[in-house]
C-alpha positions as CSV (number, residue, x, y, z in Angstrom):
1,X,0.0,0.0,0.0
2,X,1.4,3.7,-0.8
3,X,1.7,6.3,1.8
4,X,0.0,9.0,0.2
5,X,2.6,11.9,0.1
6,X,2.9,14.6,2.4
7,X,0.4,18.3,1.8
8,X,2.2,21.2,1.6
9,X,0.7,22.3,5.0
10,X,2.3,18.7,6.6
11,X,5.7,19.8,5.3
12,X,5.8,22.9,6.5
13,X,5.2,21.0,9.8
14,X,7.8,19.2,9.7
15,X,10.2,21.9,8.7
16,X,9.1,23.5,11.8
17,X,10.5,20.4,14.1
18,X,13.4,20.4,12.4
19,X,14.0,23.8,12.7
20,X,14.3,24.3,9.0
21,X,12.7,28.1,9.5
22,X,13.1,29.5,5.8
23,X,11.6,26.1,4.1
24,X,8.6,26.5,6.8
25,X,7.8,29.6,5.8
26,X,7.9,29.2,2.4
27,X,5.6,25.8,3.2
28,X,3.4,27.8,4.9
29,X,2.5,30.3,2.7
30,X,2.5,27.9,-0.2
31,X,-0.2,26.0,1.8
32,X,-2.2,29.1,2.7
33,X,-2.2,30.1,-1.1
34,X,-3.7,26.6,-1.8
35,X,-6.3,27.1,0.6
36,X,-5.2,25.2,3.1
37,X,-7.6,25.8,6.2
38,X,-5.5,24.2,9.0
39,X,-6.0,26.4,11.8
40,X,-2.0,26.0,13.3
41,X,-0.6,27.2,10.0
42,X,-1.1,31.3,11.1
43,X,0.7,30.2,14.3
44,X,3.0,28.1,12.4
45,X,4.3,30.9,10.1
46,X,4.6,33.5,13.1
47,X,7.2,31.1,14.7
48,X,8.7,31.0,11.9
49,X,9.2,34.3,11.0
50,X,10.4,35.1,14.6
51,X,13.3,31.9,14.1
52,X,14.2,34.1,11.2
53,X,14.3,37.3,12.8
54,X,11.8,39.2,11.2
55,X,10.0,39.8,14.3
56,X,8.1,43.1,13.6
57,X,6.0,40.4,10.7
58,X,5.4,37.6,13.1
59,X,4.4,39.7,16.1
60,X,0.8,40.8,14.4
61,X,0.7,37.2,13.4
62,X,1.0,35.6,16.9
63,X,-1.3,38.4,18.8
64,X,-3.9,37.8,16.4
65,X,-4.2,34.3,16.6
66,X,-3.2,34.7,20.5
67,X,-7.0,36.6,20.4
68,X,-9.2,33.6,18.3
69,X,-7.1,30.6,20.2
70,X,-5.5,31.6,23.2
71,X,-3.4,28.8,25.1
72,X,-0.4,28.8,27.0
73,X,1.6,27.3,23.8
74,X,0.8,30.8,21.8
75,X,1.5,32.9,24.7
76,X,4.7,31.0,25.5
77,X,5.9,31.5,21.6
78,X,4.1,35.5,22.1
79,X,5.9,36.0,25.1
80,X,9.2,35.2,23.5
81,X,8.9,37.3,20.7
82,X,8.4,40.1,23.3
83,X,11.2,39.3,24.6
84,X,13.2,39.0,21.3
85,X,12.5,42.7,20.0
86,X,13.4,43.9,24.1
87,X,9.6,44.4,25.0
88,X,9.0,43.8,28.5
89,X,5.8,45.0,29.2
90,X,4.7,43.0,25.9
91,X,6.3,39.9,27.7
92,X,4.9,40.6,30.6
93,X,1.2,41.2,29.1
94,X,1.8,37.9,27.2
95,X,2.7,35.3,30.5
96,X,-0.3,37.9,32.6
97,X,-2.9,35.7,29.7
98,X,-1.1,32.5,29.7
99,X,-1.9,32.8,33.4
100,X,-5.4,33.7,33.0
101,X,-6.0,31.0,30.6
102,X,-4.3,28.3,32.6
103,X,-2.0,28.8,35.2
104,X,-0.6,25.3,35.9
105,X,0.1,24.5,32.4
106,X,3.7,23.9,31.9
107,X,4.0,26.5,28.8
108,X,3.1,28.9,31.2
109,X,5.5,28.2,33.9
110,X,8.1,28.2,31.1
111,X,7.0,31.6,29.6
112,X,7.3,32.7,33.0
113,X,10.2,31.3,34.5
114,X,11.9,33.1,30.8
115,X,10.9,36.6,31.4
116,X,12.2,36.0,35.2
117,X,15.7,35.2,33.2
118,X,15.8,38.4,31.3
119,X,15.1,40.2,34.4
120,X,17.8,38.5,36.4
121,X,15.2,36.7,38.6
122,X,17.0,33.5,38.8
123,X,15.8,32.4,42.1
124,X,12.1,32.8,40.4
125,X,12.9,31.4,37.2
126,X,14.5,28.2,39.0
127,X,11.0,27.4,41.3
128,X,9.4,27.3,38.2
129,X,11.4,25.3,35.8
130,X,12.0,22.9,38.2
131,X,8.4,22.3,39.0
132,X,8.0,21.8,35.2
133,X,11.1,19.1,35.0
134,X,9.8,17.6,38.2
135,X,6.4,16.6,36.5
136,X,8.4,16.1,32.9
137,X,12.4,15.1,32.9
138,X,12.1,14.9,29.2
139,X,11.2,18.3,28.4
140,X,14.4,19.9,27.1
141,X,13.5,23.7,27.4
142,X,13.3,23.4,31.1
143,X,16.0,21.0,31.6
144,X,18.5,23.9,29.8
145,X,17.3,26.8,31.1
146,X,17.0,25.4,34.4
147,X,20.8,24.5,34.0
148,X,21.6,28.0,33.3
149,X,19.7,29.4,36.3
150,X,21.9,27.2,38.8
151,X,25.1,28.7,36.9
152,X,24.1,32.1,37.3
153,X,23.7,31.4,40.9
154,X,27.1,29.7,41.1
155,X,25.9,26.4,41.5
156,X,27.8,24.9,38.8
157,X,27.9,21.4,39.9
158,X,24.2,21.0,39.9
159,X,24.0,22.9,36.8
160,X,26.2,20.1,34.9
161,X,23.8,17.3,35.6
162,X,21.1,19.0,34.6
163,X,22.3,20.0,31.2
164,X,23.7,16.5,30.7
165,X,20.0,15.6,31.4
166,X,19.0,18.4,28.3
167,X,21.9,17.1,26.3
168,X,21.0,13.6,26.6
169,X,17.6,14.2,25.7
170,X,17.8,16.4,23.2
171,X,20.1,14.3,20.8
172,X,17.0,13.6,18.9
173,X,15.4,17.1,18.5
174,X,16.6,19.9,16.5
175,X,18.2,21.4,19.8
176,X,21.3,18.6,19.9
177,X,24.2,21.1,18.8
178,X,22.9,23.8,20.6
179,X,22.8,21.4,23.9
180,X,26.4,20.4,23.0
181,X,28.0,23.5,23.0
182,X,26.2,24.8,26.2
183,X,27.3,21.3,28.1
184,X,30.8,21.8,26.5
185,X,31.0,25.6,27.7
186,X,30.0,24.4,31.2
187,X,32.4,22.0,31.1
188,X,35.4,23.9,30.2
189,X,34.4,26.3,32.8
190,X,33.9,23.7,35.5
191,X,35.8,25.4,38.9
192,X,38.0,22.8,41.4
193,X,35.5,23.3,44.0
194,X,32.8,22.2,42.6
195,X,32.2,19.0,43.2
196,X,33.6,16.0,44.9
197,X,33.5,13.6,42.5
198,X,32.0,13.4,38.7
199,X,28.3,13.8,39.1
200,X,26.0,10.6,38.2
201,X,22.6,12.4,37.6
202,X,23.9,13.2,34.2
203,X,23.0,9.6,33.5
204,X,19.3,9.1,32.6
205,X,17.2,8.6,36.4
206,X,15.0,5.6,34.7
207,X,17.3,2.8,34.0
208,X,16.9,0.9,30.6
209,X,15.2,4.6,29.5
210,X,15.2,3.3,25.4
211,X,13.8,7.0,24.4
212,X,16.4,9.2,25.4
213,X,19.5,8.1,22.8
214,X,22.7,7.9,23.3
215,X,22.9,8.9,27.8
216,X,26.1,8.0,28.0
217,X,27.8,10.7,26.0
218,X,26.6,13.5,27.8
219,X,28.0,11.5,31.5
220,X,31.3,10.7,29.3
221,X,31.6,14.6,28.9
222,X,31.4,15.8,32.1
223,X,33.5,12.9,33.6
224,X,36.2,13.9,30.7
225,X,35.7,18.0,32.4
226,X,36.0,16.3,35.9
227,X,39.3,14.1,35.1
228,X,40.9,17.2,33.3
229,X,40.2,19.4,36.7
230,X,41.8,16.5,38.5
231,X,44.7,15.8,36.1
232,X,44.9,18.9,33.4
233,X,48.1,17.7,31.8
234,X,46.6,14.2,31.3
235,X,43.5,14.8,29.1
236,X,44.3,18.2,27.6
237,X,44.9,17.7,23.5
238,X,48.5,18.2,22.7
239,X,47.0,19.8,19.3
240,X,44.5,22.5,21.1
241,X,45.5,26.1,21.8
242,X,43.6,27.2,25.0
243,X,41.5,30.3,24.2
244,X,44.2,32.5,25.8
245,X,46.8,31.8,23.2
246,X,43.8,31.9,20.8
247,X,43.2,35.4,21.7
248,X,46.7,36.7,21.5
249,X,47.6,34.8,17.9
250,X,44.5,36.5,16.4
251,X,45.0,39.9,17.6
252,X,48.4,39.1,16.2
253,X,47.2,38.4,13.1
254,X,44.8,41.1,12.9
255,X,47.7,43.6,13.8
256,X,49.7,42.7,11.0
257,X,46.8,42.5,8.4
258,X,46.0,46.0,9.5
259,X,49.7,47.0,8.6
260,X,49.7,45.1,5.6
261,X,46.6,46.6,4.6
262,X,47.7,50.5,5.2
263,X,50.9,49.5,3.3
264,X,49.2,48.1,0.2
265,X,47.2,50.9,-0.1
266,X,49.2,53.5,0.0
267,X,52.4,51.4,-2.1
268,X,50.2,49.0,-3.6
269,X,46.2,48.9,-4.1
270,X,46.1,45.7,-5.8
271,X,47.1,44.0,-2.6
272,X,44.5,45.7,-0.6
273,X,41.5,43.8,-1.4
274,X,43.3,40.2,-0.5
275,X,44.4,41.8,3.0
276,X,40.9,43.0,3.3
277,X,39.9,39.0,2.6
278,X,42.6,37.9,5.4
279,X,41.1,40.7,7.9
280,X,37.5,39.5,7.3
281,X,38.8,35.5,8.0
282,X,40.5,36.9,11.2
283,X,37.2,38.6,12.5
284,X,35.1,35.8,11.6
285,X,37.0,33.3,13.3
286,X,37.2,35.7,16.3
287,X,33.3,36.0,16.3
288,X,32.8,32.5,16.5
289,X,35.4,31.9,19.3
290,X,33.6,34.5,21.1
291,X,30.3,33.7,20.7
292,X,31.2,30.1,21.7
293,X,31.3,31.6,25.4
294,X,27.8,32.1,25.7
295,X,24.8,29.6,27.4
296,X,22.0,30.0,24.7
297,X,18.4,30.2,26.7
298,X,15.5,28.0,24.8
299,X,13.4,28.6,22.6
300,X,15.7,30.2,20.5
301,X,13.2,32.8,19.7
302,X,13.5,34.9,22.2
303,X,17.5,35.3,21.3
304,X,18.6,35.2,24.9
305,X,22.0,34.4,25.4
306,X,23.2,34.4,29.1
307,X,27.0,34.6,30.2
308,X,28.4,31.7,32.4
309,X,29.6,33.7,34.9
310,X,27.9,35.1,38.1
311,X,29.2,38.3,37.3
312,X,28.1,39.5,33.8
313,X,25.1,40.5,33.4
314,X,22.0,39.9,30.9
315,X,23.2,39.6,27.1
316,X,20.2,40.6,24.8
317,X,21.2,39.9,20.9
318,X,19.6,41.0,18.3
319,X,19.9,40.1,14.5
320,X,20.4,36.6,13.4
321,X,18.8,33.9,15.8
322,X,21.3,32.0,17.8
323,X,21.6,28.5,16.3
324,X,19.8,25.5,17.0
């Protein structure tokens, strides 16, 4: 028998949960031009167009269908588009109706416990995150953020086994890398005195768990981050520059483009545009190890990225959406 193939409206779908934002859109549209009368499609194509970062579209979008079907899952995506164009009070407004429509539900303690975030309200944001992992350990958004309460708080240790909970969890969602490179940040920055031993609750708490793949990875991390606190010289890469020496060789190099380029143009302007080339390498590469420093808050739509350290404050970004 043939599986009939999938609409237009179904793809779009699925581009959605894999966090394929610019085919979902394009889906989306496609299957409201065919007259597809699915009533998640609106909601579907505001999401996406806040993953892309064309907020000011998908605002109207979400607050209209937030009026004809509201639920905590619309005001939870509302909320963080509020909180993606730096609108408080719109954020605010948004978790004020999840509440009204159902207090209790666990989109609402999430919306919630992510506006506490931006405002610094960690101790707020961690009651309710971990009520919401205490009724579901699976659900990944509460598992991270919850994580990156704890580090805010200086709680490290704890943090670590929750995200190796998110991590382990999330291999099969379009979160994994994203999980990765927060669970790798907090285990680079993992301070001697915080904990005893390598933590176990990293491990899946059901034993024989079949639907959370691949458990023993994110454990393997953190007892890799635990063994090079114990013994650095033992498990650090012979091959890997620490980000120190990273820093210094690439505002070494950026120092002598800079010459180079002054040079060339005033000697010789054909060399000018390959320095400029070289310069534009450097600065990317530097980007990327810098951005690497930061915990990325879920959903992604809200753009909330969070320094590791107790002392830095909020980061709001704006422009592209941090990866997934």
């Amino acid at each position: 028998m043939n599986t009939p193939a999938p609409t237009t409206a179904e793809r779009a779908l699925e581009d959605v949960r894999e966090g394929r934002w610019t085919s979902a859109l394009r889906n989306a549209d496609a299957a409201l031009a065919e007259g597809s009368t699915e009533t998640w499609l609106p909601r579907l194509r505001g999401v996406a167009l806040t993953n892309l970062g064309r907020v000011d579209e998908a605002l109207p979008i979400l607050e209209t269908v937030a009026e004809e079907h509201p639920s905590p899952v619309i005001l939870h995506e509302l909320a963080a588009a509020r909180l993606a164009c730096d609108d408080l009070l719109g954020a605010r407004r948004a978790v004020n109706r999840a509440v009204a429509v159902d207090a209790v539900a666990a989109h609402t303690r999430r919306a919630a416990a992510l506006l506490a975030m931006r405002n610094a309200d960690w101790v707020t944001a961690e009651t309710d995150l971990r009520s919401v992992v205490i009724e579901d350990q699976f659900d990944i958004e509460a598992l991270n953020n919850l994580a990156i309460c704890l580090v805010r708080q200086g709680r490290n240790a704890e943090a670590m086994q929750f995200m190796g909970h998110a991590r382990s969890r999330g291999q099969s969602t379009r979160h994994w890398r994203l999980l990765d490179r927060n669970l790798e940040l907090l285990v680079r920055l993992r301070r001697p005195g915080d904990n005893d031993g390598p933590p176990q609750a990293a491990v899946d708490v059901e034993t024989g768990d079949d639907d959370a793949p691949r458990p023993s990875m994110a454990a393997a991390m953190i007892r890799r981050g635990y063994e090079a606190r114990k013994n650095p010289q033992a498990t650090r890469p012979s091959a890997s520059m620490s980000e120190g020496f990273q820093r210094v060789m690439i505002g070494f190099l950026v120092t002598v483009v800079l010459v180079m380029m002054v040079g060339a143009s005033v000697r010789q302007p054909p060399l000018a545009a390959p320095s400029a080339i070289i310069i534009t390498i450097a600065t990317v590469f530097w980007w990327r190890t810098r951005s690497g420093r930061w915990l990325v808050v879920l959903p992604t739509s809200a753009r909330l990225r969070l320094s590791p350290r107790r002392d830095d404050g909020v980061v709001q970004l704006r422009g592209s959406a941090p990866p997934s």
